[in-house]
N, C-alpha and C positions, 0 to 999 in steps of 0.2 A: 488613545482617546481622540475621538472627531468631535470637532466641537460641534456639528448636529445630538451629541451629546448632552450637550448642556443645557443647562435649564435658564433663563434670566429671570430676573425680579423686573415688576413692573417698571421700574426705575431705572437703564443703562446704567447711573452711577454707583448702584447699589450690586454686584451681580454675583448670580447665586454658582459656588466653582465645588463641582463634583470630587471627591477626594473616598479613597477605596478602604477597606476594610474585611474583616473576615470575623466569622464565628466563632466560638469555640467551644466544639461539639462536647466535651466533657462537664459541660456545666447548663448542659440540661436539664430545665426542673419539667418533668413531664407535665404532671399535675395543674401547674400555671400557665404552661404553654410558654416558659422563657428559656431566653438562651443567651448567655453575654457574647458581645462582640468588641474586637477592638477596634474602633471608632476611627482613629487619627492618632497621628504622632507625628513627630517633630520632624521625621526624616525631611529630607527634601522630596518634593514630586512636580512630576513632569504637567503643567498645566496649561490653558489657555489665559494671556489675557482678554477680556470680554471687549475692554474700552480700544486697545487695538489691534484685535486676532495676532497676537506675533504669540509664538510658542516662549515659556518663560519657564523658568522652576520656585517655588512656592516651598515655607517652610510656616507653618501654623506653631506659633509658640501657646502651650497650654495656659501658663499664665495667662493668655487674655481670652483664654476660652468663656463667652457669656453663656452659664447654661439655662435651659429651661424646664420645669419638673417634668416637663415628655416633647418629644416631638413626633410625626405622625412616620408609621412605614407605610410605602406604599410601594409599586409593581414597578419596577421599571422607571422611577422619579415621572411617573404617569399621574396627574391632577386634573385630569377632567371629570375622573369620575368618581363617585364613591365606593365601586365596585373596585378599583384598586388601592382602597386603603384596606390594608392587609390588617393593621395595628398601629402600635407605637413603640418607643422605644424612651425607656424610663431609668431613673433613677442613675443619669450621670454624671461619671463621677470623673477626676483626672487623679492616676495614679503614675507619678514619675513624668515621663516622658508621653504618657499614652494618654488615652480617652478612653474610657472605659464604658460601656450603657448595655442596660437589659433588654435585649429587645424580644417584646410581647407579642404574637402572633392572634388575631381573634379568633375565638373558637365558630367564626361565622366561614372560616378557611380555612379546614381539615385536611386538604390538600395539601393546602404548604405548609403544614405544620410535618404533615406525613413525609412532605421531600427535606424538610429538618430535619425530624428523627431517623429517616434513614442515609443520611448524609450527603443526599443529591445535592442540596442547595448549602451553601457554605459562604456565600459574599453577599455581602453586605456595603452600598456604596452612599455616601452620606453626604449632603448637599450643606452645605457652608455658605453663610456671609461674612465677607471680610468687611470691616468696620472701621479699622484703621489699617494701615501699611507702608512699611518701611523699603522704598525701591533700589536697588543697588544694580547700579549699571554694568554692562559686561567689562570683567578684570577688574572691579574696583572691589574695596572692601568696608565692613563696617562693624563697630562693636554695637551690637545693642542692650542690653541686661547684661552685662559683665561677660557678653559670648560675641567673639568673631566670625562673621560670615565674609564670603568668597566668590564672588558670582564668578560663574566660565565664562572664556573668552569668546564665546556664542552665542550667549543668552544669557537676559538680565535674572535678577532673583529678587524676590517680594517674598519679606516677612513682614507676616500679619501678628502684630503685635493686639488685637483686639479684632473678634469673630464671634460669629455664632451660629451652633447647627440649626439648620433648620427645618430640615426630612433628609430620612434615611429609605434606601430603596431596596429589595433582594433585586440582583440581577444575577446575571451569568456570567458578567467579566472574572478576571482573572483580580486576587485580593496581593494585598500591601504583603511584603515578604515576611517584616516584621510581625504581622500579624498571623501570618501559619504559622510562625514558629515558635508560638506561645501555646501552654497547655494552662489547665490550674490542677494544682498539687492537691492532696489531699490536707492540707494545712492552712488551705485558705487561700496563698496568693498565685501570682502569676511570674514563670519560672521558666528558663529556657530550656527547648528538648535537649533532651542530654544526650541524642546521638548528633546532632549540632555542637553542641560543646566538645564532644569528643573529636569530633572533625578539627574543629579551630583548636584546638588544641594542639595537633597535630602541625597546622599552619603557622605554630609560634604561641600563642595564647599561655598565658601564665596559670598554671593549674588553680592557682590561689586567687584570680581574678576575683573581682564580684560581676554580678548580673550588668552593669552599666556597664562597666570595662570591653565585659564578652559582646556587649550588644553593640559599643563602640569600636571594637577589632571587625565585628561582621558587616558594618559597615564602608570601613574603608577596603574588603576584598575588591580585587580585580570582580569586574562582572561574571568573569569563568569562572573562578573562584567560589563566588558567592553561587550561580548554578551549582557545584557541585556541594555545596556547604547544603543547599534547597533537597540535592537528592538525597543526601545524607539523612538530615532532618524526616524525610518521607521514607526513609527507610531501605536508600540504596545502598549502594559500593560504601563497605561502611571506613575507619581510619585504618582499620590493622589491612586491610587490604593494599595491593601492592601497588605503588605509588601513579598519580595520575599519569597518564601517556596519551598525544595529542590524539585526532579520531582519523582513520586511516583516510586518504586521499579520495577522492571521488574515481577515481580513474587509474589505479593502479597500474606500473610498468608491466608491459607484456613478458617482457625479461629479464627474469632476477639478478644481483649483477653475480660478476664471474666468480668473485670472491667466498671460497665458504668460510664458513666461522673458523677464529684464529684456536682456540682452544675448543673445541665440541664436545659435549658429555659423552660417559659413554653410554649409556642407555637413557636417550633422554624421551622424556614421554610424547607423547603425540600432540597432542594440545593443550600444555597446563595452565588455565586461567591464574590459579592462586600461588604457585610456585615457580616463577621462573628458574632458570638453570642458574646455576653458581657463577659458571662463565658468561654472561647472556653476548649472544654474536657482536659481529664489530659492523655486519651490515642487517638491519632489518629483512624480516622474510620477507618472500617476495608476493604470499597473500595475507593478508594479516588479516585477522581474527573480525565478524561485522562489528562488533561493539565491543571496542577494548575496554579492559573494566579500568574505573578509576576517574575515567572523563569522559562519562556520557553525554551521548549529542542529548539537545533538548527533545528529541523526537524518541529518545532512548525512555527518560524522564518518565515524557508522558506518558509511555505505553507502561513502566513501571506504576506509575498512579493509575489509570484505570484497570491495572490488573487486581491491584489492590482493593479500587471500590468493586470491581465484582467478586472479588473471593469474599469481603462484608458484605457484601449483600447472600451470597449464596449461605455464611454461617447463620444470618440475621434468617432467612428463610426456614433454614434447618431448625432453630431455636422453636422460631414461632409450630411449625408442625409435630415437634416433641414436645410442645407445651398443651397443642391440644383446649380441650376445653376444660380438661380439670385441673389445669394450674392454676392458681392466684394471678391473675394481673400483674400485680404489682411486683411479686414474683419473674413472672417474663417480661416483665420491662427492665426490669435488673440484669438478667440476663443479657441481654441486648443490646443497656447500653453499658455494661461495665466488661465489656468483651469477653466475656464466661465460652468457653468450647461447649463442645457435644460432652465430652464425660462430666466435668463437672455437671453443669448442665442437668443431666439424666440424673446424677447422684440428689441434686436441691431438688429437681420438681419431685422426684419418689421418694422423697420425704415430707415434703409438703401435703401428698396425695393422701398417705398414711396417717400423719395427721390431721387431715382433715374428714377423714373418714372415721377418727375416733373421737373426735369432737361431739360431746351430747346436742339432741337436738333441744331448741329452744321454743318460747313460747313464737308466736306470729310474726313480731317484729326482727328476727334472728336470721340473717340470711348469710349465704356463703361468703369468702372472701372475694371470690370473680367477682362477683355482682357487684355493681358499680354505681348503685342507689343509694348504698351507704357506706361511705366516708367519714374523714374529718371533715371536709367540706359538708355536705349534707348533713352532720349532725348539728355543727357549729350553728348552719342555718336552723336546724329545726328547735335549738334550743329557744333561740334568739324568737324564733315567730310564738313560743309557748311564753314569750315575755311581751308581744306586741311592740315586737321591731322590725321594721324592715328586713332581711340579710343583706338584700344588696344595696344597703347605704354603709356597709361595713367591711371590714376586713378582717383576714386570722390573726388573732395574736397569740405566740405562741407560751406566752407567759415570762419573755422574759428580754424581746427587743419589741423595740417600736413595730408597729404592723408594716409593712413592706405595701404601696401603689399595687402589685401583682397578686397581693395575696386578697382582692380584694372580693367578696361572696357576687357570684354569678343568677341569673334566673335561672339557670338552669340546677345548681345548688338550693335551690327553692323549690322548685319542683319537684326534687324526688325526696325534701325535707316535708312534702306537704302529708305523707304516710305517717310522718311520725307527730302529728300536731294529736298535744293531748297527752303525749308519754309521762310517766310518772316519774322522778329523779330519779329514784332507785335503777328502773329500767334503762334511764340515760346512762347512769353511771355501770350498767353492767356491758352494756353495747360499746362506750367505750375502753374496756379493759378486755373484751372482747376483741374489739379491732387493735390491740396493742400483744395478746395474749393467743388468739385464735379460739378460743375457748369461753364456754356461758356457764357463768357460778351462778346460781339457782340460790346456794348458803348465803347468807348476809354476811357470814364472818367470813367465810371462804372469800366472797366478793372484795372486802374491806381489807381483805390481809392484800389480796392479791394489788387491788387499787394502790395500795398503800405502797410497795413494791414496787410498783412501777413508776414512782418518783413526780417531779413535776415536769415530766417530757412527755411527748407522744403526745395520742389522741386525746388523753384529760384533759392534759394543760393546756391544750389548744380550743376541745371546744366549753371549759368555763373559762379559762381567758379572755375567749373571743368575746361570750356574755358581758363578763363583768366588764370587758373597755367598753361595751357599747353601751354602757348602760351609765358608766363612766364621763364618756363623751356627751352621750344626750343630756346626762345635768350640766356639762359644762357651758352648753350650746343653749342654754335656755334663759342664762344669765346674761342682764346686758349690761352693756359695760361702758360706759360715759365719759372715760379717760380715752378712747380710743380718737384717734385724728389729731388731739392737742399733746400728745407726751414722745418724745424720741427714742425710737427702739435700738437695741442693739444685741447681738448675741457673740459671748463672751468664752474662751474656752477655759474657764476655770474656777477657783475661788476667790483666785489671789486678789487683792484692792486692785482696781483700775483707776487711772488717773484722764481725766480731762482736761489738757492743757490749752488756755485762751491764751496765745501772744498778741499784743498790743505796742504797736509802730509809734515812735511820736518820729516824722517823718515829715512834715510841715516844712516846706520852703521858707527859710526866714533870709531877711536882709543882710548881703553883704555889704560893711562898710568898705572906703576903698583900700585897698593894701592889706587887707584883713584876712583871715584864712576862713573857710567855710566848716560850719561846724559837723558831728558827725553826729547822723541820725541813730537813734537809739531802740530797742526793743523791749518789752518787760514782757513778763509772765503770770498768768495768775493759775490756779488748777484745782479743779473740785475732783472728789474722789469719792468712788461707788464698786460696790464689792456683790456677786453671790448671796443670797439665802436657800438653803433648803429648808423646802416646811414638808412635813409627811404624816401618813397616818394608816394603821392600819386594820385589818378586819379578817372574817374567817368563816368555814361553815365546818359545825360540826358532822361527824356521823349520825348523830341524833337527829337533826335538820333531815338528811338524805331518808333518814328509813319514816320520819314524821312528812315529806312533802312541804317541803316549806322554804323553800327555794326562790318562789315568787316573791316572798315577803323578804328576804332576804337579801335580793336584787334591789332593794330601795336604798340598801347603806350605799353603793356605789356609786347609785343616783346622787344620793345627798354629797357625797361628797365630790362628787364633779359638779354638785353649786358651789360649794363650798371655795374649790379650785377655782370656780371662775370668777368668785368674789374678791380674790387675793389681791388680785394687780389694782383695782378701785381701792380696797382697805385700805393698802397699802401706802397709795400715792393719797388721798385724802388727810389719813392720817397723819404726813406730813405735811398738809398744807396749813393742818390745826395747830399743828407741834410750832409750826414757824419756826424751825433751827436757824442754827448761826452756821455761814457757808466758812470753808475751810478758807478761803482766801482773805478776807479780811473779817472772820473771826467776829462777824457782826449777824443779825439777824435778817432773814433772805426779805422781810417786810421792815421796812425801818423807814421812819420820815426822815431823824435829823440827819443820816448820811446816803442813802439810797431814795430816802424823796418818794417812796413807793406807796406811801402807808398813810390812809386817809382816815374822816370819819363819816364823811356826807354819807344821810338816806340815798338808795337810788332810786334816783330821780335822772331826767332830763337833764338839768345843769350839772349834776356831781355827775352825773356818765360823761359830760363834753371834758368836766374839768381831769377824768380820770384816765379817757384818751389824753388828753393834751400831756397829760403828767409822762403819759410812756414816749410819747413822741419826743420832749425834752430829754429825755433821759442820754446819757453822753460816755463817751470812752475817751482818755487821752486830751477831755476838752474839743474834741470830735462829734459833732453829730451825727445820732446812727440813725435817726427816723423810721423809728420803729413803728409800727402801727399794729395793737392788738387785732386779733381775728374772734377772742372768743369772750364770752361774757360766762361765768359761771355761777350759779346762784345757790341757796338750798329750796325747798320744795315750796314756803312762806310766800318766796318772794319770785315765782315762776311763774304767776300769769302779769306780772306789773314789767317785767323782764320781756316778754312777751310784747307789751302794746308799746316798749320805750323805742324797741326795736324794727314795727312794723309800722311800713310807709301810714296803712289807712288809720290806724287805731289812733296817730297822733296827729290827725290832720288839725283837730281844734286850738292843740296846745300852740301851735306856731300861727293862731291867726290875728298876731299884731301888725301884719300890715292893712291899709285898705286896698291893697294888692288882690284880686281875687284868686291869679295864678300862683300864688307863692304860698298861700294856707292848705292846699294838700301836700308841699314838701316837709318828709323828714329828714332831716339833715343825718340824725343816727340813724336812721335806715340806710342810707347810702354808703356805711361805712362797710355796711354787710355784716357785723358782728353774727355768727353762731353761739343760739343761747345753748348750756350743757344747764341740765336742772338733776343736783342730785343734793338728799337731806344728809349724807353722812357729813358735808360741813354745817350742819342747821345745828341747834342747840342740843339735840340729843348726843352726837359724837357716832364714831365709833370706836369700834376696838382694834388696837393698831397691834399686829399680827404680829410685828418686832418683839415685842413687849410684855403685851396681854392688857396695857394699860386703854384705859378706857379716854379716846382725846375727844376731847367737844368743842365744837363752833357754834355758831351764834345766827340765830333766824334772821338777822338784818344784814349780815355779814354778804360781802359780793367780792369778785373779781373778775379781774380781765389780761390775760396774755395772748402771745404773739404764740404761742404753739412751737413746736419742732426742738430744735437745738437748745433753743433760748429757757426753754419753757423744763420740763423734768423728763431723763433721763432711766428707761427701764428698761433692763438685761434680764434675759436669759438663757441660759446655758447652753451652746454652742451642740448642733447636733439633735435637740428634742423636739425639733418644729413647733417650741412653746406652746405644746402642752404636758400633762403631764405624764411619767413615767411610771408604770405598770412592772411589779413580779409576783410572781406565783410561786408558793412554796407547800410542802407536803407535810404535816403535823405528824411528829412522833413520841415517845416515849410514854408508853401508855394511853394515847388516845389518836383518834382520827381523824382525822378533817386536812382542807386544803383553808390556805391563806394568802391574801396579797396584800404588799404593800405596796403606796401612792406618795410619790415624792413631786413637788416642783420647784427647782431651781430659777430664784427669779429674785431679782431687787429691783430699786430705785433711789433718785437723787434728783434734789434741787442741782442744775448747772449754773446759776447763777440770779442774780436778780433783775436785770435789764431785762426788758420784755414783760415785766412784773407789772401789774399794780392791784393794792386790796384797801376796801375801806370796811370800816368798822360796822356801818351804817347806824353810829350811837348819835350821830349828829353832832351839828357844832354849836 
């Protein structure tokens, strides 16, 4: 690496340090244009310091990886222009030891997507800020997170104990070791080549290892070592071959020595690579073989890799010319990339052919599988615009995870959806059992049985899922929500009670008498606790819907109930502001005058707002002052425009004009505090309905409040992984009847954390 390499951040003390990575070609989603790459890991690597050019070695620990929901790719860590932003690179994750990220190629770059799919391009190099860092000088050492490092006695070593990516590049460098030699399994995760395994196995490796173990033995290999462990993994000199032997001299002796072999075969072969003699000589021959197997030069290596990507390229070739134009697409790209030969190959597409040539033809909208205007995508969108939605403000859902950043609807998915605007449900629902079946049922019953069979996967579930989330979303997006800036979020991984613990210091300097011993400071505890709810509901369309066209009217339950959804977190948290519970710590109620001092009855007005700041300011820990100061005034809908002028510099210019001061009668003193008013009637005299329950809680049209927000203020979870919203599945109706159904869950609570930061008056007056 030259550090004309690297990139800086505006900043010298901030600087941005290149770190390599690779793709991995089996986890190719055609369709989305993504490809995972492994990002970063733990190893150490060879880097620059920026602040004083000396070469150093670097160890990025993932625990303090800060991620971000994308960062950008670009050409060559190239930022001047927008022509080399390639994409982005999404949804990352840290698994174990690694960094794991999707990276999205635009379809504005068909180029490089094409040296993707055909496995020219394979690195990936990714631009890091370190944030924090741990320096360890040459030969010292250090524990950090319960792990010991070792700097060499040449160069110091930095762990970055807190970083963040911040662009990833395609280049042409050569990628992290660690990272070619990861595939993913058909299982889901990421798993070492198991002709690497077989090698180090060979090296000592414990059969019974696990994955960390293996990956920790390949790391401490001699460098030779690990080269041949590299060619192994690519598919050299494999373990059962005959043991490594160094690579013959540059310059072999003109004269072999005098000696011939002590025991000689007696018909030994000419040149056996894979067998040597029983005897083997006591003096090496005197031309030895150009590339003895077992320890190839790195120049051996390479020529074995590039022989490899042109034999994939010339089968990827072969495929595409035997696929022709009357294969399915989707078909030869299967072939291509799941490494199908020629015979397979020829046996799938002449099957394919055959069936598609017996496939009845359809009314207009009915097109081949090649044709590449109708899809999941394009249908999904066409659904969606016959409901007056966007596509491209949405994404696929496939009916059963959250929608994926990549799966998100393109314009170009609009445009070839714009043929199908107008279709009739029936017709939707045959097009997709069509694209899952290859075939057009004409029979209603035929259709329904067949639909029905095909479960909730595939092209169905995908393009009404897609529907019903976005229709989902937009009620939920419509609702607005008043709790939002004043209440403390958090996301929780479970159901179980959570505990919120406040420890409280009495820690106070007191006087020592003389000869007297100093006393010892003390700690206390107090702790509120908050749990999970799921709420859910669900819905359905029949067969009868599909052959009656009534699918638009049908779209409104999912609407409704993404209001419904967005209502919850306000019900909820109002609900107990009505309830006014007793907090877990002292078993008292969260509004209370005679022991929390929170709890008034002044109108508001002018003076009952000063005295009801002054009340949270006084408010104390330990006999400590915390000098609290509210941010927010809450009212119900009554008392929203008095709310309004108490709070605004001009509106209360006359109330303050007892002096003969002329400069001091447009000061509002509560104006300067900055209070933000929040106006919602669910605490006004009608109530609402507290979702816990069913019970109906009501407040009071004079009623007011004022907290400090955040921590202090109420406490709302939800469940870990849902990006708080809600959770979508789709399911297939059977036993006697037909129809698809979803259900709609959200996992989400709330809690009072305590009463400090509080204050509420009655507004019954005194």
């Amino acid at each position: 690496m030259r550090p004309s390499d690297l990139h800086v951040r505006s900043r010298p003390a901030e600087p941005l340090h290149i770190r390599l990575a690779a793709l991995q070609p089996k986890t190719i989603d055609e369709e989305a244009r993504t490809v995972d790459a492994v990002l970063a890991t733990e190893d150490m690597g060879l880097s620059i310091d920026l602040r004083t050019w000396e070469p150093v070695l670097e160890v990025y620990l993932m625990s303090g990886a800060k991620l971000s929901p994308q960062i950008p790719l670009l050409d060559t860590h190239s930022r001047r222009s927008l022509d080399s932003h390639l994409g982005s690179i999404r949804t990352m994750r840290v698994e174990g030891e690694q960094l794991i990220g999707t990276v999205h190629v635009s379809s504005a770059h068909p180029d490089v997507w094409m040296k993707v799919r055909e496995g020219d391009l394979t690195d990936v190099s990714i631009g890091a800020g370190p944030l924090k860092t741990i320096r360890i000088e040459p030969g010292k050492s250090k524990t950090i997170r319960g792990k010991t490092y070792t700097a060499p006695e040449d160069r110091p070593l930095l762990i970055n104990t807190s970083w963040q990516p911040m662009e990833g590049s395609f280049t042409s460098i050569g990628a992290d070791p660690r990272a070619k030699i990861r595939t993913k399994t058909e299982e889901g995760f990421l798993a070492m080549n198991p002709r690497l395994r077989a090698y180090l196995e060979t090296k000592g490796l414990a059969d019974d290892a696990t994955e960390a173990e293996a990956e920790s033995f390949y790391a401490r290999l001699s460098s030779a070592d690990r080269a041949r462990a590299d060619a192994a993994a690519e598919g050299g000199p494999q373990p059962g071959d005959p043991p490594p032997a160094d690579p013959p001299p540059a310059n072999p002796p003109a004269n072999p020595p005098a000696n011939p072999p002590a025991n000689p075969p007696a018909n030994p072969p000419a040149n056996p690579p894979g067998n040597p003699p029983a005897n083997p000589p006591a003096n090496p021959p005197a031309n030895p073989p150009a590339n003895p197997p077992g320890n190839p030069p790195a120049a051996f290596v390479e020529t074995i890799a590039r022989r490899a990507v042109a034999d994939e390229r010339i089968r990827v070739q072969q495929i595409h010319e035997l696929a022709g134009t009357d294969v399915p697409e989707e078909l030869r790209l299967r072939a291509t990339h799941e490494g199908w030969n020629l015979d397979r190959a020829s046996g799938e597409f002449l099957r394919a052919v055959r069936e598609q040539r017996a496939a009845p033809v359809g009314p207009a909208i009915h097109s081949r599988s090649r044709e590449q205007d109708l899809n999941v995508r394009s249908l999904s969108a066409a659904m969606l615009m016959n409901f007056g939605v966007d596509p491209t403000r949405h994404r696929l859902h496939d009916g059963l995870h959250q929608p994926r950043p990549s799966l998100t609807l393109t314009e170009q998915d609009a445009d070839r959806a714009e043929r199908l605007r107008g279709i009739s449900a029936i017709d939707l629902l045959r097009e997709c059992v069509r694209q899952n079946s290859g075939r057009w049922y004409l029979n209603p019953d035929e259709l329904f049985y067949h639909a029905r069979a095909a479960g909730s996967g595939g092209t169905l579930s995908y393009v009404f899922g897609t529907s019903v989330y976005a229709k989902l979303i937009e009620g939920w997006q419509t609702v607005g929500d008043t709790t939002v800036g004043w209440c403390d979020e958090e996301d929780v991984p479970n159901f179980l009670p959570q505990e919120d613990i406040s420890l409280s210091a009495d820690a106070r300097l007191k006087k020592l008498p003389r000869n007297d011993t100093a006393k010892h400071a003390t700690i206390s505890d107090s702790h509120e606790t908050y749990r999970l709810v799921r709420f859910a509901r669900q819905f359905g369309f029949d067969e009868q819907d599909f052959l009656d066209d009534r699918l638009g009217s049908l779209m409104r339950m999912p609407f409704e109930l993404g209001v419904a959804g967005g209502r919850l977190r306000p019900d909820l948290i109002y609900a107990m502001m009505n309830e006014n519970p007793a907090l877990i710590s002292d078993d008292i109620a969260v509004f209370d005058l005679a022991t929390h001092a929170n709890l008034g009855t002044g109108v508001l007005s002018s003076a009952n707002l000063k005295a009801g700041i002054t009340a949270v300011v006084k408010q104390r820990e330990n006999n400590n002052a915390l000098n609290l100061r509210p941010r927010f005034l809450i009212v119900p809908a009554e008392l929203e425009w008095l709310a309004l002028e108490l709070t605004s510099a001009t509106a209360l210019a006359k109330l303050f004009a007892d002096s003969s001061d002329p400069l001091y009668a447009p000061l509002n003193l509560i104006a300067k505090e900055g209070l933000q008013v929040r106006v919602d009637d669910r605490i006004g005299v009608i109530g609402v309905v507290d979702p816990r329950t069913d019970a109906v809680r009501t407040g009071s049209d004079t009623a007011w409040y004022l907290t400090t927000g955040g921590a202090k203020a109420i406490r709302v979870v939800y469940r870990r992984g849902t990006g708080r919203l809600p959770i979508l599945r789709s399911n297939v109706w059977n036993k006697g009847q037909w129809g698809m159904g979803w259900d709609i869950n959200l996992d989400i609570g709330a809690a009072f954390m305590g009463y400090r930061g509080w204050y509420k008056s009655t507004g019954a007056g005194a």
